[in-house]
N, C-alpha and C positions, 0 to 999 in steps of 0.2 A: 552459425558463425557470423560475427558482427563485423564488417568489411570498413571503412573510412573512402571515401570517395578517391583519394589519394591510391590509397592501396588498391581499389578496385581498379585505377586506369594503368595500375603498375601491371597487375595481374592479364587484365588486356593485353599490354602490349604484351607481354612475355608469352602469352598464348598466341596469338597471330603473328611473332617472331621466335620460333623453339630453337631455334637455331643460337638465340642471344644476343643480348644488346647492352651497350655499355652504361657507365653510370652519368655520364655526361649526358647521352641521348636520352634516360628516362626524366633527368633534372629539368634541360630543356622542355620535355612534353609536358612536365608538372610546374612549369614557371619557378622553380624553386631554386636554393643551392643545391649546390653535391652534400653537403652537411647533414642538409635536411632531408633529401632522399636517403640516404644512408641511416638516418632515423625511423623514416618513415619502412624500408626496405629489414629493419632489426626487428621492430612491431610485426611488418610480414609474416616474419620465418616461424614465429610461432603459433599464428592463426595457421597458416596451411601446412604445419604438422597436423593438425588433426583432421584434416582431409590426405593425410598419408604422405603430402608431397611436398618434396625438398625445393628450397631456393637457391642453385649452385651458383659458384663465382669461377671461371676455367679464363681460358687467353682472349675469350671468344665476348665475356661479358659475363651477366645472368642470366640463368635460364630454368625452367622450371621441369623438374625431374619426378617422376610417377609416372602410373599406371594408365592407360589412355581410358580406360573407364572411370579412373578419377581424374583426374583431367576435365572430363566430358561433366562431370556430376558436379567439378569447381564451376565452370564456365555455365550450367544453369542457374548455379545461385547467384552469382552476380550480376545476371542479368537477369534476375526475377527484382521487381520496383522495389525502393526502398520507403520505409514510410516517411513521412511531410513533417517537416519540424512545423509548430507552430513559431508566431513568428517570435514571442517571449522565450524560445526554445533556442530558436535562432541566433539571437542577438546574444543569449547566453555561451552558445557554440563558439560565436566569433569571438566574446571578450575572451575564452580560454585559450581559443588559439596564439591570439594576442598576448596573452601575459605569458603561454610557454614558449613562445619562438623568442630564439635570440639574435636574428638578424633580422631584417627589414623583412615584410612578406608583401608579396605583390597582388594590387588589386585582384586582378586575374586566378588568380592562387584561390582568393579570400570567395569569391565567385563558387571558382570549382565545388571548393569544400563543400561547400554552405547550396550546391544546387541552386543558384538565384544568376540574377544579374548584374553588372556590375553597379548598376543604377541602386541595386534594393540596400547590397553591401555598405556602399554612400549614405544612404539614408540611416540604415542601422547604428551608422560612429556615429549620426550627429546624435543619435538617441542615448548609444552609451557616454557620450561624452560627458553628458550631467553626470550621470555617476561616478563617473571616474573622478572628476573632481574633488569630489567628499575623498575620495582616499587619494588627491594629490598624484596622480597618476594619468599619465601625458600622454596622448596622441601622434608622435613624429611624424610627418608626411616628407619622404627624403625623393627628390626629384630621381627617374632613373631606377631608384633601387626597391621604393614601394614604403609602407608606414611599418613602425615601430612602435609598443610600447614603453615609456621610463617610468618605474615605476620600482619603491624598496620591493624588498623580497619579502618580506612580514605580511603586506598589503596584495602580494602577488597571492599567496598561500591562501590569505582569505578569507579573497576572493575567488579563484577557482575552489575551495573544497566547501564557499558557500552556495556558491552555482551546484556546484553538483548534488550536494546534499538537496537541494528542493528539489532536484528531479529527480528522487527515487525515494519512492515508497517508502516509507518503515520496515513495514510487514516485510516485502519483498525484499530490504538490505537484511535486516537479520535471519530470513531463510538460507539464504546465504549459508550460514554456517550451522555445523553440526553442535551436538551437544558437547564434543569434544575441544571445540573453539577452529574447528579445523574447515576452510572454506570449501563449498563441494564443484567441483568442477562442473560438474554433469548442471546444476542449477545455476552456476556462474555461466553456461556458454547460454543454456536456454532465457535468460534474463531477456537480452536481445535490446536493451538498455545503452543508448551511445553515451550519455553521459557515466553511466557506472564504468565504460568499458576507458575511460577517459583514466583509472588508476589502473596498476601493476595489481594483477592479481595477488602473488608471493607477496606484493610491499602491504595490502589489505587486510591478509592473512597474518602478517607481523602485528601492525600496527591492530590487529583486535584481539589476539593473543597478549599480546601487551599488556591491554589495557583491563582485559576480563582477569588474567590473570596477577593484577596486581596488587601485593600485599597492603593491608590496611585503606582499600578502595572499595567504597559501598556503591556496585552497579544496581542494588535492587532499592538505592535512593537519587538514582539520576534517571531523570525521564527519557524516552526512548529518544527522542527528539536531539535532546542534548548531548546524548552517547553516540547517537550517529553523526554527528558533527564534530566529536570531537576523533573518531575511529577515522573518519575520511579525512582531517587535519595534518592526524597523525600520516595517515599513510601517504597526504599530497608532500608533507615536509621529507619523508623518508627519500619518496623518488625525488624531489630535490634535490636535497643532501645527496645522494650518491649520483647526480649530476653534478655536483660539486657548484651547486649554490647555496649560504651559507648566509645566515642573519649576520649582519655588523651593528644592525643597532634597534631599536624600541623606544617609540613614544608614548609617557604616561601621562595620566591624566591626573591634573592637579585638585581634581574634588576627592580622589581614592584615601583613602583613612588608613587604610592595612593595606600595605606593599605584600607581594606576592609569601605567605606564611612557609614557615621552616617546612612545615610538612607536605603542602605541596612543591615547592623547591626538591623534596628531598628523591619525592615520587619522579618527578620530571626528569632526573640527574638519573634515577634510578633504571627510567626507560630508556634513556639517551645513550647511557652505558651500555646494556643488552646492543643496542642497533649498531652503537661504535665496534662490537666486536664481533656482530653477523656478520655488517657490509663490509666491515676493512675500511672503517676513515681512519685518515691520519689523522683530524684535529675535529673537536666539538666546542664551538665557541660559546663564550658565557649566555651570549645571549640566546643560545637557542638553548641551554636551560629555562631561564628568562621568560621568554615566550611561551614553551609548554605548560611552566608551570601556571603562567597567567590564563591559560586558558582551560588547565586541572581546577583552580580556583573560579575560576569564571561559571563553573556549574551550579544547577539551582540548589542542589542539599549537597553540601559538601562530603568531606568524607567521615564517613561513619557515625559516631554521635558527639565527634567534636568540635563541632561548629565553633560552641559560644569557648572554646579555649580564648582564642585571643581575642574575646567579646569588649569591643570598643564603645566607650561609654557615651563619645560624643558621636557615633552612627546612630545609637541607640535614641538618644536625644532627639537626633534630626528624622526619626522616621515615628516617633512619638509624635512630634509637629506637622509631620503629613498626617498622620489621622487625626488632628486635633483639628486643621484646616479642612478637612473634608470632611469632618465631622460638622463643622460650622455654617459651612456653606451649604451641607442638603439638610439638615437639622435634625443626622441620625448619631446615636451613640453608639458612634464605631469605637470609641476609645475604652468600651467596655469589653470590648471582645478580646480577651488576651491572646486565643490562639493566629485573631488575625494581625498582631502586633508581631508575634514570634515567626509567623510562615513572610511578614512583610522583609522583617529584619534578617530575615534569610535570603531572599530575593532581591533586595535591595541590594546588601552588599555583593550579590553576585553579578548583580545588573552592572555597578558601578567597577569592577574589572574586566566584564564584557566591556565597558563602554569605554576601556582603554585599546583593544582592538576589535571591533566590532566587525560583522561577517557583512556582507550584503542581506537585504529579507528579500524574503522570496514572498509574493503572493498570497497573504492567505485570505479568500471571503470571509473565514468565519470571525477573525479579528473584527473584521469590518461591520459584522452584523451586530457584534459585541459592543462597536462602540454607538453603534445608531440603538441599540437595545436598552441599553445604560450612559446615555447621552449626558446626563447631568456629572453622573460620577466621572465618565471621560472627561469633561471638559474641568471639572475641580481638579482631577488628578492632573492633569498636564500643565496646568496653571499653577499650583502651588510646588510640584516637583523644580519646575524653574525658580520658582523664589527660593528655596527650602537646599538644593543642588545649582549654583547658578552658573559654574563655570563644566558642568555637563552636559554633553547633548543628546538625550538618549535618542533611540531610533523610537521611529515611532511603534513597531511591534511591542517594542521591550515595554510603552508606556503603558499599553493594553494588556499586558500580561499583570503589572502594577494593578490595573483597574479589576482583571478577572479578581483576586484578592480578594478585591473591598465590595465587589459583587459578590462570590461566594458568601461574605459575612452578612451582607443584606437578606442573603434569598436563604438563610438558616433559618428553617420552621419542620422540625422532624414531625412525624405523625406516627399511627399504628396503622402496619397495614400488615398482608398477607402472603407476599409472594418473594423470592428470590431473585437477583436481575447482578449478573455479570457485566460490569462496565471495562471495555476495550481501551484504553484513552492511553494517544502516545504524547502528550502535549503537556504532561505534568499534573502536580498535585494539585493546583489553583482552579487547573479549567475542569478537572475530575468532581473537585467539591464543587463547582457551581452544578453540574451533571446532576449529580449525589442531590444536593437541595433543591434542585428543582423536580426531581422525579418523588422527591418523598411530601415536596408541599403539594404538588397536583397531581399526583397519583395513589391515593390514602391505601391502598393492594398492595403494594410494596413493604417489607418490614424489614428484608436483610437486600444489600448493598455490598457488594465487593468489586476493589476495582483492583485493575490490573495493565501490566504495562505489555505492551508485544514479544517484547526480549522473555518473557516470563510464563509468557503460555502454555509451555512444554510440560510445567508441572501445574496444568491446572488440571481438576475432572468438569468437564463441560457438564455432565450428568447431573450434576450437584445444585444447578442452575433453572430456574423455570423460564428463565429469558435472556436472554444475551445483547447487549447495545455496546456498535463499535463506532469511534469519533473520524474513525479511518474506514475505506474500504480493505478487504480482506480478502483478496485475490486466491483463490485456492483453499482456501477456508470452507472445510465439509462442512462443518457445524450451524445449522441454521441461526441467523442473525438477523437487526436491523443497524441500519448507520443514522446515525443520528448527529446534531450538532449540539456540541455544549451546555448551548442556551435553552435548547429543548422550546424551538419555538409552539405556537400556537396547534400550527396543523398537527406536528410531532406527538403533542401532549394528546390530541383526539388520537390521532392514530395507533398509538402505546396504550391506551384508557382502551378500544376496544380490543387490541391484541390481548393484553391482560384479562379483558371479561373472556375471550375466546378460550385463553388459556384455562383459566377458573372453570371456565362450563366444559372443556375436554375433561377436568380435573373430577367434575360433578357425575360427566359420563362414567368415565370408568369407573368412580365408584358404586354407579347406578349399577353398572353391570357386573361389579364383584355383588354389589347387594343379591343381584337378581341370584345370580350361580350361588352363593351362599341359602339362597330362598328354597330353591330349586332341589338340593340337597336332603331338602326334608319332603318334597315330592315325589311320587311314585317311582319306581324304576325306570318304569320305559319312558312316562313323561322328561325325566332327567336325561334318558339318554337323549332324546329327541332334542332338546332342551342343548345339550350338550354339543350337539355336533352341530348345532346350526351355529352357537358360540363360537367354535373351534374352524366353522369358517368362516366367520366375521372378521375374526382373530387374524385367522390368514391373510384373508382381504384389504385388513387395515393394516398388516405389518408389512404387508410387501407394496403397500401403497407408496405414488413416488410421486415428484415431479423432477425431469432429467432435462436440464441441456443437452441438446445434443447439436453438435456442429455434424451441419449436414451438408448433400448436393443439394444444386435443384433437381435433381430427376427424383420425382415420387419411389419410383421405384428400389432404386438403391437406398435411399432412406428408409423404407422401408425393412428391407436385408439388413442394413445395419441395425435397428432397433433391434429386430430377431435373433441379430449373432449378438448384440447384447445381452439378452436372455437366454441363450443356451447354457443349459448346466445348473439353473437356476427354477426357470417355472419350463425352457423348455427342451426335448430329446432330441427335436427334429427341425431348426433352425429354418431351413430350405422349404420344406412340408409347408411351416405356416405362414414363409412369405408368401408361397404361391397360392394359400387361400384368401391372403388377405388381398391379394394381388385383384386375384378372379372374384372375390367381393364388391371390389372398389367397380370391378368394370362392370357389372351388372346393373348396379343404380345409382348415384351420386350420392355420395356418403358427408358432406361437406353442411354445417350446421348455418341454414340462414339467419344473414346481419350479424356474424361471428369471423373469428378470424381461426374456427379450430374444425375437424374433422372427427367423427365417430366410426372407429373399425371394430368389428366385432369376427372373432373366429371361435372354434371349438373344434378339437382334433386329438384323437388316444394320444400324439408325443406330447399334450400338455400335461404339466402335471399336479398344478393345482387355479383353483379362480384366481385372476391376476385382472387388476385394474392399477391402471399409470395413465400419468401426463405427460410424453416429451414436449419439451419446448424447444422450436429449429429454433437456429440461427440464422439461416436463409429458409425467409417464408417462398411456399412453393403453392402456384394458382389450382385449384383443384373446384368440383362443379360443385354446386348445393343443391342441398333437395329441392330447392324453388328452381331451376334451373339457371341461377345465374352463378359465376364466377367470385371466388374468394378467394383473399390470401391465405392460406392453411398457417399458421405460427404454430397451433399448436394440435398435435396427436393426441386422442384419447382413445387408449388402446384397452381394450375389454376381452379378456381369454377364460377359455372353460375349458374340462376336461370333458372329451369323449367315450361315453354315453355322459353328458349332464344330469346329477340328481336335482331333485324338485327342489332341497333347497338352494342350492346352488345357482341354477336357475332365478328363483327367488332375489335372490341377494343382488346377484349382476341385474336382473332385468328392474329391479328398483332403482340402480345407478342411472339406466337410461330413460327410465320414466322422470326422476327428478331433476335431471338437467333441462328437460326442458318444461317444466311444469310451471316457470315464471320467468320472465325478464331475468329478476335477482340471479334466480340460479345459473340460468345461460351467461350471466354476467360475470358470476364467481367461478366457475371451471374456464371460464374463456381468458379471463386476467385474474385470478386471484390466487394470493398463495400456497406453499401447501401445507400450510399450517394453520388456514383459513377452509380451506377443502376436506382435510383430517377431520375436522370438528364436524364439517357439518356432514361426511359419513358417519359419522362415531353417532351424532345425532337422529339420523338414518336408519342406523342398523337397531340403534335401542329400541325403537317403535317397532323396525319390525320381530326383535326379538318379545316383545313383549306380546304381539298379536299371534 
């Protein structure tokens, strides 16, 4: 449960007073109005229903009603430490508090919230203050009563639903929801996300039901990026709106060539209608038709495949003339590449209704690398966009996604290659094709390419795949991956070049070893069986091979219990049995691998039930002795299991594991940090030799 600093010192008092306290004495303690306690106190009641416990109103004040064991279990988690906003986190915190409060809020307040001082709060305005500017939006400092923002409500909207969209994931917003569009509570509390927690769950849930479910709306041509931006819009204007704040008006932009189209006008009206007869408004003013529909249009691939309906001849002109001018200036014929005329003339004109209400940007490095990367094309593009659009200002992100474009069309050099590679990318068509061209000009192994957006993963088969590359991290993501960025720099392209030969030579293994058992087949009986069974537990060995996080203690010991009840039911019967031999192993000799960060346990006992080799990797590295007799951080467990009585080849198999780790630098180097897809191969490579001798 996600608490708000506010709420946590309501919750204080109401614990160390059960007796109850009125709404004036918690206003006072929180520097706030009664208004806003009363806000803040509404927020309450439904975080601590699900700790069981009621927020009463009696003669007496508020007072908090439950069970004294919950109670007791509230009052741990709030005062267990909250995590540290970074200070880009921060200042983000404050501008939202700012745009939703409607009375003055006081220094002291802005303090609390935000855990700092009043000194750091000071310093934060004068930081937002630039940007507030760009959206005409004022700082009040009212003597007495504390600061205020002025500020339309178009520009209020956002800018909170652009704050928040940078600080949440992708991945992590659309897990969110099931396949049925329905939000899941259970992964909405565990998020633990203060900016997500900043929407109405119910008004989230609307506002993406909505949007997934809307007729003649192509979600599997808007990038994930731009879906979530538009689902958090929707759902910051819903909880608006039934605060009964309300657009009056909209400034356009005098470069835009097509005003908001029939069709999406009709979408907008369409959703506005559904929300006017959930919430119960009395009125939906034109303009927030208006506004939605500017920002339905404002996406990179419109809807469905009718873009060029109202295809504008004099947009089409002006974006013919950007790549004629940047065709000039680096002395490439872009203006031969038609598809990057048609993906421009899509973008363009969706840039150019962003850029009638534009969001704040958040942050991104990889733009930045994008434009030091393709330096020449940045600076052509930004230079002629101003001659060519003069009375627009794009942001600067928007200019760089322009640029990804006409880099994609630069770095188109297909080859023949040999392997399959899943590309993850939430950031659109433009920065996907640059991905796509550069892995297929410098990695000639490659021959199929498929990419794919986050919102869409549900129906992919991972299996179908030799590789997986994600432009995002992928929190919870079983599926073995690399993250990579766009550009696919320099280190990326060695690093993908030897995954790929890794993969290729696992690919050459097991066919070695289908050869071999096909060979085998025409060899004598018993040689076959012998043949056979030492396969059969290679087989095993490698299929139950792992490498496992585990969030551990530091005490050795319990770490170790836990790895074991991990594996009960699986390789073992007797959980307890082989803690306590690995236990009494460890304390016989120092089992800890010198100038390494990782330890070797070896047991063997009748509850195992078959050879079992794994890598846990802690989380908390834990000091343990070395064979040399000095002290190492342990990170990682390589845990070595046999069944008792061991056969010979069994034996075999496991006791080559620990002869080869340490038989070089190399190898000590690659079970100490290497992956386990890098580890896999070179058992796989391990066991053929020994199967072949």
């Amino acid at each position: 449960m996600y608490l708000s600093n506010r709420e946590k010192k309501i919750v204080n008092i109401l614990l160390e007073q059960p007796k109850g306290v009125t709404i004036d004495y918690l206003s006072e303690q929180l520097s706030v109005s009664n208004r806003t306690t009363y806000r803040v106190i509404s927020s309450l009641e439904s975080s601590l229903a699900q700790f069981q416990i009621k927020l009463d109103r009696d003669a007496n004040g508020y007072q908090l009603i439950g069970q004294e064991v919950l109670l007791k279990k509230l009052k741990e988690q709030i005062s267990s430490p909250s995590e540290v906003l970074t200070a880009q986190q921060r200042q983000s915190k404050l501008i939202i508090t700012l745009l939703t409060e409607k009375e003055e809020v006081k220094m002291e307040s802005l303090a609390f919230d935000l855990n700092v001082s009043i000194g750091t709060v000071q310093a934060d305005l004068v930081s937002i203050e630039e940007m507030f500017k760009e959206y005409n939006i004022k700082i009040v400092r009212r003597k007495a009563k504390g600061i205020i923002a002025e500020s339309s409500e178009s520009n209020r909207r956002l800018i909170i639903s652009g704050l928040i969209t940078s600080e949440i994931n992708e991945y992590d917003f659309f897990q969110l929801f099931d396949r049925e569009n329905q939000l899941s509570q259970e992964r909405w509390k565990a998020a633990n996300n203060p900016f997500l927690y900043e929407m109405n769950p119910q008004d989230l849930e609307c506002a993406y039901k909505e949007l997934k479910q809307l007729d003649g709306f192509s979600i599997e041509n808007v990038t994930d990026t731009q879906f979530q931006r538009l689902v958090t819009l929707l759902c910051i204007s819903i909880m608006r709106m039934s605060a009964g704040y309300l657009l009056d008006e909209i400034q356009l932009n005098t470069d835009l060539t097509v005003v908001n189209s029939e069709k999406s006008r009709k979408m907008a009206l369409s959703i506005l209608s559904d929300i006017q007869k959930k919430y119960q408004l009395k009125q939906m003013p034109t303009e927030e038709c208006e506004f939605l529909a500017l920002q339905i249009q404002g996406l990179n691939v419109p809807l469905k495949n009718e873009f060029y309906e109202d295809f504008d001849v004099n947009l089409g002109y002006k974006v013919r003339e950007l790549i004629r001018l940047v065709s000039k200036d680096l002395g490439w014929d872009f203006y031969l590449d038609e598809t990057l005329f048609q993906d421009l003339l899509q973008h363009v004109s969706a840039a150019l209704n962003r850029a009638q209400a534009p969001m704040p940007e958040s942050n991104n490095p990889l733009l930045n690398k994008i434009v030091d990367e393709y330096e020449e094309i940045s600076y052509s593009v930004q230079h002629n966009l101003k001659i060519i659009f003069p009375n627009t200002k794009f942001l600067s992100n928007e200019v760089v996604y322009i640029v990804i474009h006409f880099a994609s069309a630069y770095e188109r050099n297909p080859r023949t290659q040999s392997l399959s590679v899943l590309v993850i990318c939430s950031s659109g068509v433009g920065t996907a094709k640059i991905l796509e061209s550069r892995l297929r000009k410098n990695i000639p192994e490659i021959t199929e390419i498929e990419i794919s957006q986050i919102s869409q993963l549900n129906r992919v088969n991972y299996e179908e795949y030799d590789l997986i590359l994600s432009t995002v991290f992928l929190q919870g993501f079983e599926t073995e991956y690399k993250v990579v960025t766009p550009l696919l720099m320099d280190d990326e392209v060695k690093s993908i070049k030897l995954y790929t030969r890794q993969i290729l030579a696992e690919k050459k293994t097991k066919k070695e070893l289908q050869d071999k058992l096909y060979s085998q087949n025409h060899a004598e009986e018993n040689n076959f069986k012998e043949f056979f069974e030492k396969l059969s537990e290679v087989n095993t060995v490698l299929e139950y091979f792992d490498l496992i996080l585990l969030d551990n203690s530091p005490d050795l010991e319990t770490c170790l219990e836990r790895i074991c009840q991990k594996l009960e039911g699986k390789v073992l019967l007797d959980s307890d049995r082989v803690k306590i031999k690995l236990t009494k192993r460890m304390e016989l000799a120092p089992i800890g691998l010198p100038g390494t960060n990782m330890a070797l346990f070896h047991c063997i006992d009748e509850t195992i039930t078959k050879p079992y080799f794994a890598i846990f990797e802690l989380t908390n590295p834990i000091d343990v002795l070395a064979m040399d007799k000095q002290h190492i951080q342990m990170k990682r467990v390589l845990l070595m299991l046999g069944p008792e009585p061991l056969s010979k080849h069994t034996q075999d198999i496991l006791g080559s594991i620990s002869a080869a780790i340490v038989e070089s630098a190399v190898n000590m180097e690659l079970f100490n940090s290497g992956s386990k897809k890098l580890i896999t191969q070179f058992l796989s490579q391990l066991y053929l030799e020994k199967i072949k001798h």
